[in-house]
C-alpha positions as CSV (number, residue, x, y, z in Angstrom):
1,X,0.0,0.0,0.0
2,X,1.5,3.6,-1.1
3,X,2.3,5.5,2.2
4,X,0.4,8.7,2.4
5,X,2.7,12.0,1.7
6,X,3.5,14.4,5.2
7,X,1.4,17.3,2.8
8,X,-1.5,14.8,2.0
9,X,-2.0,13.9,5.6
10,X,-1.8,17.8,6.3
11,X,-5.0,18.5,3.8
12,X,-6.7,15.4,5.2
13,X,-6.3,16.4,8.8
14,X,-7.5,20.3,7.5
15,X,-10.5,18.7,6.0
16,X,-11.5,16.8,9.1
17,X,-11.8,19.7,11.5
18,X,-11.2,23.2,10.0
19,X,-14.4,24.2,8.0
20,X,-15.4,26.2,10.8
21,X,-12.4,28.3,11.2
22,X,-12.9,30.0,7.8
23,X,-16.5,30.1,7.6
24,X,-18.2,33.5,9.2
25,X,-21.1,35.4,8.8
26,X,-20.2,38.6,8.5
27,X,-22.3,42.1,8.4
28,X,-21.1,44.3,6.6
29,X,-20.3,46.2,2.8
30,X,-17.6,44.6,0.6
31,X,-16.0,45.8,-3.0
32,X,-16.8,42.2,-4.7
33,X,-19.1,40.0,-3.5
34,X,-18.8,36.2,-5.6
35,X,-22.3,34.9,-4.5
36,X,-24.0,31.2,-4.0
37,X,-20.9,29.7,-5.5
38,X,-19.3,26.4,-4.3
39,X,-16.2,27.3,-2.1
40,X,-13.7,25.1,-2.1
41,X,-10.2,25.5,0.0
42,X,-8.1,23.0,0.2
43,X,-6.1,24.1,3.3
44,X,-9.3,24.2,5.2
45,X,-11.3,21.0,3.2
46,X,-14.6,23.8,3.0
47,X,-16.5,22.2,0.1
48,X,-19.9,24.6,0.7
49,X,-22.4,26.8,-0.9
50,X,-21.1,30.1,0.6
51,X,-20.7,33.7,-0.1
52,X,-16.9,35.6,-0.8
53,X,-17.0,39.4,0.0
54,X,-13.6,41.3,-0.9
55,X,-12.4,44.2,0.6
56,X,-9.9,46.0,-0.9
57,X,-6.7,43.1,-2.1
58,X,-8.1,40.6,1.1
59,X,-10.7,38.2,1.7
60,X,-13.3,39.8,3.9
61,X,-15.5,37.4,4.6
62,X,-16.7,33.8,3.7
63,X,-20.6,33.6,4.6
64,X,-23.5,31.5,4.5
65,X,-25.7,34.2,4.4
66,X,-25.9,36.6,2.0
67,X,-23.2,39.6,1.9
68,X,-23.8,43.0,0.4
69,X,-21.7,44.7,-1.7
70,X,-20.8,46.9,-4.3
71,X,-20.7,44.6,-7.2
72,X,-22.3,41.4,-6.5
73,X,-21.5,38.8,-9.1
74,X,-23.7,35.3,-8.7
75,X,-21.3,32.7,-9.6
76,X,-24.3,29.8,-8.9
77,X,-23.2,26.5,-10.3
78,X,-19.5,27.5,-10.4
79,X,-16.5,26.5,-8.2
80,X,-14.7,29.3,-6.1
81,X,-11.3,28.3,-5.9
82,X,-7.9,30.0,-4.6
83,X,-5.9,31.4,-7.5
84,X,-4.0,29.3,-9.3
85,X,-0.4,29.1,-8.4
86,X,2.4,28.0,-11.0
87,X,5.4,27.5,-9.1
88,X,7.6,26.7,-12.2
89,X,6.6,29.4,-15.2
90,X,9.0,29.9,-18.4
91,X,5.9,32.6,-19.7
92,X,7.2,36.2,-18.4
93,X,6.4,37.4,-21.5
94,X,2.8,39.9,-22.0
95,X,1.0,36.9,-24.0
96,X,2.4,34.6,-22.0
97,X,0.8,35.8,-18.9
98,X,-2.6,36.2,-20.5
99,X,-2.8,32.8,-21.4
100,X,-2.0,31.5,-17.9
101,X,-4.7,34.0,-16.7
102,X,-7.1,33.0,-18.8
103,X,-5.9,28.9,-17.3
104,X,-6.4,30.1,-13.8
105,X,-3.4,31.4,-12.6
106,X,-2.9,34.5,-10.1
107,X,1.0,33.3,-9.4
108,X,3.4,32.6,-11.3
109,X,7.0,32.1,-10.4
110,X,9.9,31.6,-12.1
111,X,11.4,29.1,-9.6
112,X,13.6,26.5,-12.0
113,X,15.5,29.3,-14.2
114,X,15.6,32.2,-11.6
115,X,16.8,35.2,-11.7
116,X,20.1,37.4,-10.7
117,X,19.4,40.5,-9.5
118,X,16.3,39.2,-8.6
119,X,15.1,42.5,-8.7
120,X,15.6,42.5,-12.5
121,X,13.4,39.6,-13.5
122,X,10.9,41.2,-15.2
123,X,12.1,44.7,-16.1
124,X,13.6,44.1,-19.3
125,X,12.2,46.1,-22.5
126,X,10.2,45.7,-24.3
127,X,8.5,42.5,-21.6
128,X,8.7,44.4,-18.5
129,X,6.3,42.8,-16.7
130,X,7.3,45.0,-13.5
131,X,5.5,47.7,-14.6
132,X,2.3,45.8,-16.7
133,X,1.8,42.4,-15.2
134,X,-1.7,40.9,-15.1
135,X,-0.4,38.3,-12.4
136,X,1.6,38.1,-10.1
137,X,5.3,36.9,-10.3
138,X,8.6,36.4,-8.6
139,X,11.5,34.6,-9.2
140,X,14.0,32.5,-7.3
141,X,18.0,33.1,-7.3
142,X,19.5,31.7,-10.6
143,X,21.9,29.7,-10.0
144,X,22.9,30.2,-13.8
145,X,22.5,33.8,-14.0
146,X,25.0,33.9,-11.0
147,X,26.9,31.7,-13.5
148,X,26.6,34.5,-16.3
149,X,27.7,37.1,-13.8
150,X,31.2,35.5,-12.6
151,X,32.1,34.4,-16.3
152,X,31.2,37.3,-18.2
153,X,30.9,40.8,-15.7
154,X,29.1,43.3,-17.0
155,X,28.1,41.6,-20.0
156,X,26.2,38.9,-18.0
157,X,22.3,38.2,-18.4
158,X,20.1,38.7,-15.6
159,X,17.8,35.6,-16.6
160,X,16.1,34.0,-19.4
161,X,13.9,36.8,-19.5
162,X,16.6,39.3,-20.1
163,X,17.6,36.7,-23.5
164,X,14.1,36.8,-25.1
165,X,13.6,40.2,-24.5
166,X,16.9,40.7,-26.6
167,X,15.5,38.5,-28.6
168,X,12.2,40.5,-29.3
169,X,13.9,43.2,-30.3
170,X,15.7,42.2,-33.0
171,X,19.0,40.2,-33.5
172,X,20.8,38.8,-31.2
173,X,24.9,39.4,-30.0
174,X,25.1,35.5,-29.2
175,X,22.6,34.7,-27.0
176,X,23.4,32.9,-23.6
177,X,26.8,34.5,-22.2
178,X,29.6,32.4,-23.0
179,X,30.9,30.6,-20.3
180,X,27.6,29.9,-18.0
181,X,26.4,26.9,-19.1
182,X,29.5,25.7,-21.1
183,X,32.8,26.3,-18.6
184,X,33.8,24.7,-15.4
185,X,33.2,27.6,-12.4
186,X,37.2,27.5,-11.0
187,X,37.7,26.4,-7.4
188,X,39.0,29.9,-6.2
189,X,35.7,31.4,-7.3
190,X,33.4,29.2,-5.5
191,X,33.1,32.0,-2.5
192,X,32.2,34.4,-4.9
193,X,29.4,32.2,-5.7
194,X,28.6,31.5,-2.6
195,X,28.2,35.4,-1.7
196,X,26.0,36.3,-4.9
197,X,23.5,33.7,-3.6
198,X,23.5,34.5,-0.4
199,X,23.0,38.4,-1.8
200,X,19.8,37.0,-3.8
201,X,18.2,35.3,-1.1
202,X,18.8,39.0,0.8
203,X,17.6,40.8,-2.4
204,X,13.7,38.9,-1.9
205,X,14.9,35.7,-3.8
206,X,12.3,32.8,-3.0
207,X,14.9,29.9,-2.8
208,X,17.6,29.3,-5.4
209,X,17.3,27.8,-8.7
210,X,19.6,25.2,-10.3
211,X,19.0,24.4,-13.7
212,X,21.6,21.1,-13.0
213,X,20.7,19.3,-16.4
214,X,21.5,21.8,-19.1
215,X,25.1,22.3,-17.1
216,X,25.8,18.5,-15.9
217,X,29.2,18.1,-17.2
218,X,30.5,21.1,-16.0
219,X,29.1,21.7,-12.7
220,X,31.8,20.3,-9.7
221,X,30.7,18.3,-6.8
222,X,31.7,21.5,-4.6
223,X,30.0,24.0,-6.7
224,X,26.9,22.2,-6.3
225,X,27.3,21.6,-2.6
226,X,27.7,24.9,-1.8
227,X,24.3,25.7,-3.2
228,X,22.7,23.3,-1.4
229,X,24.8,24.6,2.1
230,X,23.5,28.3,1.5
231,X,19.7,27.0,0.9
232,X,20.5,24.7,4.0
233,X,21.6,27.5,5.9
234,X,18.6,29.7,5.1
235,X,16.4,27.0,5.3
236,X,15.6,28.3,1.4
237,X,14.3,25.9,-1.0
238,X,16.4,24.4,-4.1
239,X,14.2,24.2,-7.0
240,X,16.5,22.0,-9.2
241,X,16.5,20.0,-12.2
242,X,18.1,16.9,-11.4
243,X,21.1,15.2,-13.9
244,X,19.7,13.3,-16.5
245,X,21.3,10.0,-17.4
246,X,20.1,6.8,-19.4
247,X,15.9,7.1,-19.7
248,X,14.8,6.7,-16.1
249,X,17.8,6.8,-13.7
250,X,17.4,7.4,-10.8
251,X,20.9,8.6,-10.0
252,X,20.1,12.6,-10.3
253,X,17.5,12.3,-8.2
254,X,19.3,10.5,-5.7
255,X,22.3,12.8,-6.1
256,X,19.7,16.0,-5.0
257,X,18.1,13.7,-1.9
258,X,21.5,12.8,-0.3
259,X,22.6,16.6,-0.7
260,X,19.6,17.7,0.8
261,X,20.1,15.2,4.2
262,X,23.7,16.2,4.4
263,X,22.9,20.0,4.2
264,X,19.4,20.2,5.6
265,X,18.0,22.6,2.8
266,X,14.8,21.7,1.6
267,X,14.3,20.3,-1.9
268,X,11.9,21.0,-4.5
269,X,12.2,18.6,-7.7
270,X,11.1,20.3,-11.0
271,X,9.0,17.8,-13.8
272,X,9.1,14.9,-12.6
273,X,7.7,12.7,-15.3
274,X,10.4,14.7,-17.6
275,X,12.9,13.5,-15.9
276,X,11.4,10.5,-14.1
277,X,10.1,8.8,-17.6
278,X,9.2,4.8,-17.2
279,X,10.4,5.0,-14.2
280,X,8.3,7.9,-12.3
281,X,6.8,5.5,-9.6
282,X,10.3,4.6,-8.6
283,X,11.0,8.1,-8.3
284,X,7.7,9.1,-6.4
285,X,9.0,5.9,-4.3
286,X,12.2,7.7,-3.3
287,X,10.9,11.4,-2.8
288,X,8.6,9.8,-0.5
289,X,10.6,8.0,1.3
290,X,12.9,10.9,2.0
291,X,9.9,12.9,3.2
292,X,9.2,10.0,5.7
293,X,12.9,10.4,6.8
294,X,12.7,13.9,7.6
295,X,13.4,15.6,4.7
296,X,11.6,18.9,2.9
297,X,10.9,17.4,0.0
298,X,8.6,18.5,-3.1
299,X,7.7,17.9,-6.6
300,X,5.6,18.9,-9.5
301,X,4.7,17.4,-12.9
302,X,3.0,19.2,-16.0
303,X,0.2,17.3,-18.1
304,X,1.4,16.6,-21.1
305,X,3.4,13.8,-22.5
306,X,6.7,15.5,-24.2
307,X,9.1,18.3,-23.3
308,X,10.6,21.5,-25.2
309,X,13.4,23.6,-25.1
310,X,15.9,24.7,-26.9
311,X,17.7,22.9,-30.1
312,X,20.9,23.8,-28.7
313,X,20.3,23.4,-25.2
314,X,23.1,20.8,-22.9
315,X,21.5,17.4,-23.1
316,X,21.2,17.4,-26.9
317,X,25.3,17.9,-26.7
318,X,25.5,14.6,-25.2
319,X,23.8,11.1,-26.5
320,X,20.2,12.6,-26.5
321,X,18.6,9.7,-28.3
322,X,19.7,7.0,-25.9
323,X,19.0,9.3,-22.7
324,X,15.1,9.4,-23.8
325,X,14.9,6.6,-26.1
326,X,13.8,8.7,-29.0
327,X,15.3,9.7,-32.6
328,X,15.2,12.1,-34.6
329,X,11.7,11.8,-35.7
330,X,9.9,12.2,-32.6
331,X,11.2,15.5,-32.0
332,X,9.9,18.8,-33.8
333,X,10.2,21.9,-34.7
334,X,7.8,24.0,-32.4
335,X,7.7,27.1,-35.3
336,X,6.1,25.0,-37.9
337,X,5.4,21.0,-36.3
338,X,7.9,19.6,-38.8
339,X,9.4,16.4,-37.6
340,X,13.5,15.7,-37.8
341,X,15.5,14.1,-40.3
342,X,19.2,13.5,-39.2
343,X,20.3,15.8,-41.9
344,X,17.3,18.4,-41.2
345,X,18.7,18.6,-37.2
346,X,22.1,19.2,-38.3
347,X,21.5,22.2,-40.1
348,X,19.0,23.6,-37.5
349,X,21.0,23.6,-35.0
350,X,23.9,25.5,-36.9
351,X,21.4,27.9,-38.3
352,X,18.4,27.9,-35.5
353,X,20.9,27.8,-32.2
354,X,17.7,29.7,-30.1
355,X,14.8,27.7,-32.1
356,X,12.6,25.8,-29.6
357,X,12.0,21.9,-30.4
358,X,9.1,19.7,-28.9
359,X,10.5,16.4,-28.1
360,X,7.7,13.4,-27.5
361,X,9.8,10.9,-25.1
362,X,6.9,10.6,-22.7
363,X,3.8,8.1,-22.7
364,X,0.5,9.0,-21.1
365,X,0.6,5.9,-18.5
366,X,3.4,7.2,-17.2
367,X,2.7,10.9,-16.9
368,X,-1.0,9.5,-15.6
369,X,1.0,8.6,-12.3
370,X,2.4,11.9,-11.7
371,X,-0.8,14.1,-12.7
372,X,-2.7,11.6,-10.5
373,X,-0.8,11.4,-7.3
374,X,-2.4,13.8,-4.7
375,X,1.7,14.7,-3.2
376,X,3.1,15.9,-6.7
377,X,2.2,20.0,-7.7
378,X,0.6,20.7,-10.8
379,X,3.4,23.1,-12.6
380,X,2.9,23.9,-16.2
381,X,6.9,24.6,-17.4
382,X,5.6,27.0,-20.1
383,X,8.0,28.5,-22.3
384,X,8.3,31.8,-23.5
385,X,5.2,33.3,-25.9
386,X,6.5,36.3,-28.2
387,X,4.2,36.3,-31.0
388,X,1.4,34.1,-32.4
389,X,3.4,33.4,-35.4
390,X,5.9,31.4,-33.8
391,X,4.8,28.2,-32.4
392,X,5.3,26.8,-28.6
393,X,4.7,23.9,-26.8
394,X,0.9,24.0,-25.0
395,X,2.1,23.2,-21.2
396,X,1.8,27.4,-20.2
397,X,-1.5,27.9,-22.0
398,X,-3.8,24.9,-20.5
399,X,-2.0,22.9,-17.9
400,X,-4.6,23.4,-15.0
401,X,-7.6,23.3,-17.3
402,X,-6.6,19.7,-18.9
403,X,-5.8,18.4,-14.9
404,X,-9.3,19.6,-14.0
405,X,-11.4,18.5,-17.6
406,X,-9.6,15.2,-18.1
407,X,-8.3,13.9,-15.0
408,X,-10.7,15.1,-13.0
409,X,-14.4,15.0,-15.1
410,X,-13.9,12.9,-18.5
411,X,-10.9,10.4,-16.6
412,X,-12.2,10.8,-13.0
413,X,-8.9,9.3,-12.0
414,X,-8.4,12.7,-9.6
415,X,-10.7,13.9,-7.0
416,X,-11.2,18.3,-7.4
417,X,-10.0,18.9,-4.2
418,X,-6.8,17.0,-4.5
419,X,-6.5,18.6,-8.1
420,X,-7.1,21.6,-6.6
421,X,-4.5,21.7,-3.5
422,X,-2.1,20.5,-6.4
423,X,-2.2,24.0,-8.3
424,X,-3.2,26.5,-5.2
425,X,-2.5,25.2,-1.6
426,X,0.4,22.7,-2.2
427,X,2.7,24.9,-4.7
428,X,2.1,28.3,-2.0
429,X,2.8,26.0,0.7
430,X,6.6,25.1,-0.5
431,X,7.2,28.7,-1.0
432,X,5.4,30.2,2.4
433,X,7.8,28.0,4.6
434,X,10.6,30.7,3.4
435,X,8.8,33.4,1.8
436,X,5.9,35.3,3.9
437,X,4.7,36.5,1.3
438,X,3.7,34.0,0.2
439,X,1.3,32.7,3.3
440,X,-1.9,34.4,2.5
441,X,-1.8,33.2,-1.0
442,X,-3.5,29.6,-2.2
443,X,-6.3,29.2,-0.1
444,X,-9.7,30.6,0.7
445,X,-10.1,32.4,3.9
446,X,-10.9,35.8,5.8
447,X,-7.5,37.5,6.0
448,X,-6.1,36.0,2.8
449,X,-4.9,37.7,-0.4
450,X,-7.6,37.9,-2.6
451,X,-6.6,35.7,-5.5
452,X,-9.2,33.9,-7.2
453,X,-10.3,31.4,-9.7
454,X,-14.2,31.4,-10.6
455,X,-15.0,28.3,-13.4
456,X,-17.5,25.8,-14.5
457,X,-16.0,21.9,-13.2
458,X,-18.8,20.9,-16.0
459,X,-17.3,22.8,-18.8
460,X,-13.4,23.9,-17.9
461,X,-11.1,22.4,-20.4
462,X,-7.8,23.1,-22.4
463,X,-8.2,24.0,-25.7
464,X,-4.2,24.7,-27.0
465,X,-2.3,21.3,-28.7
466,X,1.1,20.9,-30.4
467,X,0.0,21.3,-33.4
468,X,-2.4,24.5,-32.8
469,X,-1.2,25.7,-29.2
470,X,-2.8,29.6,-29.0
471,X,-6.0,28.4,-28.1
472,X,-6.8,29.6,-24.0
473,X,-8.5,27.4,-21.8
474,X,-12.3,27.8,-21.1
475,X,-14.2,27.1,-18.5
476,X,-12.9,29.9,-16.6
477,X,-15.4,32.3,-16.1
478,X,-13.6,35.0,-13.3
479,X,-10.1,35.4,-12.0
480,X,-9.4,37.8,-9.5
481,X,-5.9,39.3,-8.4
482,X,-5.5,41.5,-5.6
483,X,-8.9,42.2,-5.5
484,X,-9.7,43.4,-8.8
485,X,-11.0,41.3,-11.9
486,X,-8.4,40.7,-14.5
487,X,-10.7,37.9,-16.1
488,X,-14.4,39.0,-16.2
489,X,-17.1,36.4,-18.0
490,X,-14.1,34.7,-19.8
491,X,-12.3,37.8,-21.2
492,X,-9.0,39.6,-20.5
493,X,-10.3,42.8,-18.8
494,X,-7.6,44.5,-20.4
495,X,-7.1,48.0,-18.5
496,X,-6.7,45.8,-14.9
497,X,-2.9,45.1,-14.2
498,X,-3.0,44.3,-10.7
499,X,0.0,41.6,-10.2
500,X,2.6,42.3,-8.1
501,X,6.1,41.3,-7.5
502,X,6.2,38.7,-4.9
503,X,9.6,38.9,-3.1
504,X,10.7,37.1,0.3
């Protein structure tokens, strides 16, 4: 029999006794009232008819009876849910951040990549997101961008944001700096490393990012020890992806766990089924062990059964087709859907070195595990959007939707409120143990930031695919950040920007 996860138990113990504790009936005028809908919190296990009045960017009040207020929207027959938060988001960009609105999301953080100066995710021309963001967003320390700093000085990018936005304006002077993902980090340097990460957690970072796979071979057992001592130290969270070796080792995984119990720092594993593959039960197996032994241990997986990134990105440098079990066929070429020839690869790589691929290594039954399993987050990995001409992969643009329409309704292989604690309570719940900011954010009660998802569990579904990926989500009537509506009755309200840097 599986053992049940430390978080599991928490929501199952939260269901049992603590619908009282949110529910109030409260006099009073509010800003927003969402009326008669069906609240459901997973921190608390409130599964109820009630009544949601807002007061200026905070939950006022959760009532059985009736609330008045200045606009009073009847959400009858729809579920009230805590915004949606996507602890691991590539899609910084303006479109990108509407379509994960318009799938749910309040939050999104950029947690794997990172950033460094934190304080300059986002700011970057012509995405700055700082100063127009529909969501919110923060970002975690890059451990690559520190990387970028140490090799190349003043010349060093800030995070992959900083590289598309480049990128959107016109052509590039080389891309990724030169030495970050491709040059050993010299012994003598490791304290400066260890300073600059240090400096992000004090700058607001939300844990420290380690982008381990795209850098395996270059990366020293010390340099990656002394992330894990300053996130042990801080008691900040390591949002890293793992080595990859042969299709389903577990040796990266293992690699992160036995850091983690020498150093203490907690440990949050990014895709799991990506990495995981055939073997992802084996992997769940191991996490949860670790969590059993006293570790702070987390994961995530995204619903969909291939990955993309970049043609020239690390792990297609070494023997890609035996590490996923794939050739050149089964990967294409996310601008147009063409599959690879041997000869069609070569020259894209040489001409294309920034061109995203889609490669399908993954099988449903095994990505069914992961989506499934109540412990693992719900984190959509969604790459960059810059126009509607180019295509992407659809992970940013529907992930939640196709957890809650085809796991949860057509498969019903999930129960909602485990779906949902997998994409509001959970992912906030890694990040509030280190960031306060974080605390009032993926749940439903008075006193909580008022980030909200309003949708139809009879109609919500994701719309985008490989082949035709810009298509949003629907289902999703309302979403509400800070208080204000930036989804009204399904559409973009477009003059509402009311996301906000989260920082620690």
């Amino acid at each position: 029999m599986q053992r049940i996860s430390a978080i599991l138990i928490i929501v199952l113990l939260a269901a049992a006794c603590g619908e009282r504790e949110v529910t109030t009936t409260a006099p009073g005028h509010y800003d927003v009232v969402l009326a008669n809908g069906r609240v459901m919190d997973p921190e608390s296990g409130l599964d109820a008819i009630r009544h949601v009045g807002i007061t200026g960017d905070t939950i006022g009040a959760i009532s059985d009876a009736p609330l008045a207020g200045t606009l009073v929207v009847d959400v009858s027959g729809q579920v009230v849910s805590p915004g949606f938060v996507n602890i691991h988001s590539h899609s910084f960009t303006p479109l990108g951040q509407e379509f994960e609105l318009r799938d749910g999301v309040t939050t999104a953080i950029e947690a794997e990549s990172g950033a460094y100066p934190v304080a300059a995710f986002g700011t970057h021309e012509p995405i700055d997101i700082a100063a127009r963001a529909r969501i919110n967003f923060g970002a975690s320390v890059g451990h690559a961008w520190v990387r970028s700093l140490l090799f190349d000085g003043e010349r060093a990018d800030a995070g992959f944001d900083q590289v598309i936005a480049r990128a959107m304006r016109g052509p590039t002077d080389g891309g990724l700096a030169s030495g970050t993902f491709s040059s050993p980090l010299p012994a003598n340097r490791i304290g400066e490393l260890r300073e600059h990460l240090l400096n992000g957690l004090d700058e607001g970072g939300l844990g420290i990012g380690v982008l381990l796979d795209y850098m395996s071979e270059v990366v020293s057992e010390d340099e990656l020890r002394t992330i894990f001592e300053v996130a042990g130290e801080r008691q900040a969270p390591v949002f890293i992806h793992v080595r990859r070796g042969v299709a389903g080792d577990t040796s990266g995984l293992i690699e992160a766990i036995e850091l983690a119990k020498d150093t203490r720092a907690p440990v949050h594993i990014c895709h799991l089924q990506a990495s995981a593959m055939q073997n992802v039960a084996e992997f769940l197996r191991l996490i949860r062990q670790a969590r059993e032994d006293g570790l702070q241990i987390t994961t995530e997986s995204f619903p969909y059964n291939a990955g993309s990134t970049s043609i020239t990105a690390a792990v297609f440098n070494r023997d890609w087709r035996k590490i996923f079990a794939i050739g050149y066929e089964d990967v294409e070429w996310a601008a147009t859907g063409e599959r690879f020839t041997e000869q069609m690869w070569n020259e894209y790589r040489e001409k294309y070195p920034q061109g995203a691929v889609i490669h399908h290594y993954n099988r449903e039954e095994w990505t069914s595990i992961a989506t499934n399993a109540a412990d693992v987050i719900v984190a959509a990995d969604g790459v960059p959007i810059l126009t509607l001409d180019a295509k992407v992969a659809p992970f940013g643009i529907g992930a939640n939707a196709r957890v809650l329409g085809r796991y949860v309704r057509e498969k019903g292989s999930l129960d909602l409120m485990a779906a949902l604690s997998k994409m509001t309570y959970q992912p906030a719940m890694v990040l509030a143990r280190y960031s306060p900011a974080m605390a009032m954010k993926g749940r439903l009660r008075p006193g909580a930031d008022a980030d909200i998802t309003v949708f139809d569990p009879q109609t919500i579904i994701d719309n985008a695919t490989f082949q035709d990926p810009y298509q949003a989500s629907t289902g999703i009537s309302h979403v509400i950040v800070g208080g204000r509506f930036a989804l009204r009755d399904g559409s973009i309200v477009e003059e509402t920007f009311a996301g906000r840097r989260v920082l620690r």
